[in-house]
N, C-alpha and C positions, 0 to 999 in steps of 0.2 A: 304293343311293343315299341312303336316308336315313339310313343308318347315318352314312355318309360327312358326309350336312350335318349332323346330330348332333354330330359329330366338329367339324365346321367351325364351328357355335356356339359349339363350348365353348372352344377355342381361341384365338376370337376375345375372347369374355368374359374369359380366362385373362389374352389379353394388353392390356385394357383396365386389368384390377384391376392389372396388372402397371405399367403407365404411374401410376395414381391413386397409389398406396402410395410409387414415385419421387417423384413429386411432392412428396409429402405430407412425406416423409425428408427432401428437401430443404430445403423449407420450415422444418422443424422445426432442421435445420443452420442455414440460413441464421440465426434467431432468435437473435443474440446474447446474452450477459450483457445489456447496456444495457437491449436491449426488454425482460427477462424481470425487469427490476427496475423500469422505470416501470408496466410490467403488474401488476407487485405492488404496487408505490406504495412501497417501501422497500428500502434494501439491507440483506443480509444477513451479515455481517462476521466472517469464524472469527477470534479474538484469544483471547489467554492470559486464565485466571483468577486464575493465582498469581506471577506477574512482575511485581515493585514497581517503578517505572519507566514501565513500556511497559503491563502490563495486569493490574490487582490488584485483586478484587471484596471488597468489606470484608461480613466474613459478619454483623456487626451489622445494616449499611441496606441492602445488596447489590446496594448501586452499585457498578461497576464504572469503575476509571478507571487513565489510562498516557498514554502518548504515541501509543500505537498507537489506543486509543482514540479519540483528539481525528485523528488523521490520519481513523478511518472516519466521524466526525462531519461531520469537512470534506467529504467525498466524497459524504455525504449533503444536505449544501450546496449543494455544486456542482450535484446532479443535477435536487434538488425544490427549492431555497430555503429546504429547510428542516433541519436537523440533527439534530434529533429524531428522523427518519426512516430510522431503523438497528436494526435490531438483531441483537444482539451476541450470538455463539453462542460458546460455550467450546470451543477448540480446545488439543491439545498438539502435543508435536517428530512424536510418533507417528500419532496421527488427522489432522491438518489435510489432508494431501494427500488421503487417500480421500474425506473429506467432500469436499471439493473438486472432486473429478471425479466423483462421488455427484449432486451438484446439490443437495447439503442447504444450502451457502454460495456466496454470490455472489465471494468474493477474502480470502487470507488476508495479516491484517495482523497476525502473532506473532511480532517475534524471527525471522524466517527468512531464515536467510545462503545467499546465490546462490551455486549451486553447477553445477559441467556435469552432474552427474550429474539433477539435480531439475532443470535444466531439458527434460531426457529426459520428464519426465512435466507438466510445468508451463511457462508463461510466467510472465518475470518482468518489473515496472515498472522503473525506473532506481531505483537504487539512492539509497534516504531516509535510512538510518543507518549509518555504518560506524565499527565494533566491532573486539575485539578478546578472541581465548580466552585467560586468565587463571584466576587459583588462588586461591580462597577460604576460610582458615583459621583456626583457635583463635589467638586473641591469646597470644603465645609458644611457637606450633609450631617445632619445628625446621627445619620443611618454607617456604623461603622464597623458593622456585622452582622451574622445573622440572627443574634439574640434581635436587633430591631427589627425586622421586620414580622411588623405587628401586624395588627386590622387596621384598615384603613391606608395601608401602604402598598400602592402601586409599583409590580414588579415586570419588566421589560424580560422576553426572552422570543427566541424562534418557534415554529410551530416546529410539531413533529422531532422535536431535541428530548435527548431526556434531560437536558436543563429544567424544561417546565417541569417534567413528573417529580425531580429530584426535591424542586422549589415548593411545588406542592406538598409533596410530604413533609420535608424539616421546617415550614412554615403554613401551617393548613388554612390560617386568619385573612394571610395576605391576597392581596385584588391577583391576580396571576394574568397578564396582557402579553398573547403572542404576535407576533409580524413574521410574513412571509421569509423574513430573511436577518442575519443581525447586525446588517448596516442599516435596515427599517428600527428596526427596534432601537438601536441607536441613535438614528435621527429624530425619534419617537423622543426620547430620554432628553437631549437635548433643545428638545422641543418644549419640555416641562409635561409631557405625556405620563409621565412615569415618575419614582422616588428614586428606583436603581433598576441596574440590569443584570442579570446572571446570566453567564456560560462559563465556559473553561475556562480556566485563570490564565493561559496562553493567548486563545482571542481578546479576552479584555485588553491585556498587556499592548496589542498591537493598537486596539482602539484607546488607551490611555498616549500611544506616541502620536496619533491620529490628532490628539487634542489634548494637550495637556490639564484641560481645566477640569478633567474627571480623571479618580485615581479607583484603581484598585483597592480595596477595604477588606479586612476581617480573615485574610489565608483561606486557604484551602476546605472546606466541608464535605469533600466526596472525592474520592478517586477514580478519575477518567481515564482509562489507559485506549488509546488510537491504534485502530484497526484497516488495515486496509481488506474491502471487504470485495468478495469474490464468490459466482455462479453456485449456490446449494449442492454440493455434492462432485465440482471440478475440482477435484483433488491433485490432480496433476498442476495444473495453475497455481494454486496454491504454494505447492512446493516452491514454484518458479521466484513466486515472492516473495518466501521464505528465503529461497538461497541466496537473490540478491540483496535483500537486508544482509542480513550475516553476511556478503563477502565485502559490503558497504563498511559496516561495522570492522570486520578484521584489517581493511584496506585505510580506516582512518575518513573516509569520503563520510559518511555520517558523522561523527564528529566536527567535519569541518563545516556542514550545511548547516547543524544544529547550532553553532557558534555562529557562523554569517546571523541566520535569521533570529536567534532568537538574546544573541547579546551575552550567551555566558555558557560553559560548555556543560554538555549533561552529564548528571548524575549517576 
């Protein structure tokens, strides 16, 4: 018999610990992005360091500034009143999703084009920039679209972008050369590494002011629409980022960032 209630204390005790730790899981679920960023008192924002444009930290003062930038600013706005209240974690095509589901960043705002596949691992905001993949080359390349890019022609892009996959596909001949990032592959390109580079026709465009001896070529072959991309299944968050786009949008403040950085106002 005491074996028996032995048995029956522990059982018991088993299935107490067993209910607290549920609990506890839940709770822990339930704790949204939101709560987990007014508890820190700031968001935490993965964005580009080398995308002139959207996110380009000057290694003189090593401020960091873009469009994506001034979008995590606002969001920081929205939440505290105050915009200061950010900061800004250097992400690429390659890292930003792990950090991301990592819990090292609260939402990534880098150039990232919505895709079925990434929203497999991600949620996405409504769409804040829509882009377009293009070909960035030496002033007098023979390469002036993507009809050329044949065999034997070396093409510059990021790892982990769907630049490459895109490149891949509408040119299957071409050599396909990734770098960690697309100020590498840029350096790479002007290095003579490469014949040209693709990504968004927005990046290009910053890396054409960057240098003028490489232009943009050939328009648009793909539609890139930008996402700002948030925790699988924080739907609350989401919203949040939802409303401040649209109250940007209604308020004219988009418009006026999209004109500052990008030279001409959107469509």
């Amino acid at each position: 018999m005491k074996k028996r209630s032995k048995l029956g204390v522990l059982l018991i005790l088993l299935a107490v610990c067993l209910v607290f730790a549920g609990c506890g899981g839940k709770k822990e679920k339930d704790g949204g992005t939101l709560e987990a960023i007014k508890a820190r008192g700031k968001v935490i924002a993965g964005v580009k360091y080398d995308t002139k444009l959207f996110g380009l930290k000057d290694p003189a003062t090593g401020k960091i500034e873009g469009f994506d930038i001034d979008i995590a600013k606002a969001l920081a706005k929205k939440i505290f009143g105050d915009e200061s209240k950010v900061e800004l974690k250097e992400v690429t095509s390659k890292t930003r999703i792990p950090l991301l589901q990592n819990g090292d960043i609260d939402l990534i705002i880098a150039t990232m084009t919505i895709t079925e596949e990434r929203k497999e691992q991600v949620d996405f905001s409504d769409v804040y920039f829509k882009a377009g993949q293009s070909l960035l080359v030496k002033k007098g390349s023979p390469i002036q679209g993507l009809e050329d890019i044949k065999k034997g022609v070396k093409v510059l892009t990021a790892k982990g972008s769907t630049s490459a996959k895109n490149i891949r596909e509408k040119a299957p001949d071409a050599t396909v050369l990734e770098f960690e990032n697309y100020q590498d592959a840029f350096t790479a390109l002007k290095a003579g590494q490469g014949d040209a580079l693709t990504t968004d026709n927005a990046i290009l465009l910053g890396m054409q002011k960057q240098d003028p001896n490489y232009i943009v070529v050939g328009g648009n072959f793909t539609d890139e629409p930008y996402g700002i991309a948030i925790k699988k299944g924080d739907s609350e968050f989401v919203q949040v980022v939802n409303d401040l786009l649209k109250e940007m949008k209604e308020s004219g403040e988009y418009d006026k960032l999209y004109e500052q950085w990008m030279g001409v106002k959107p469509e």
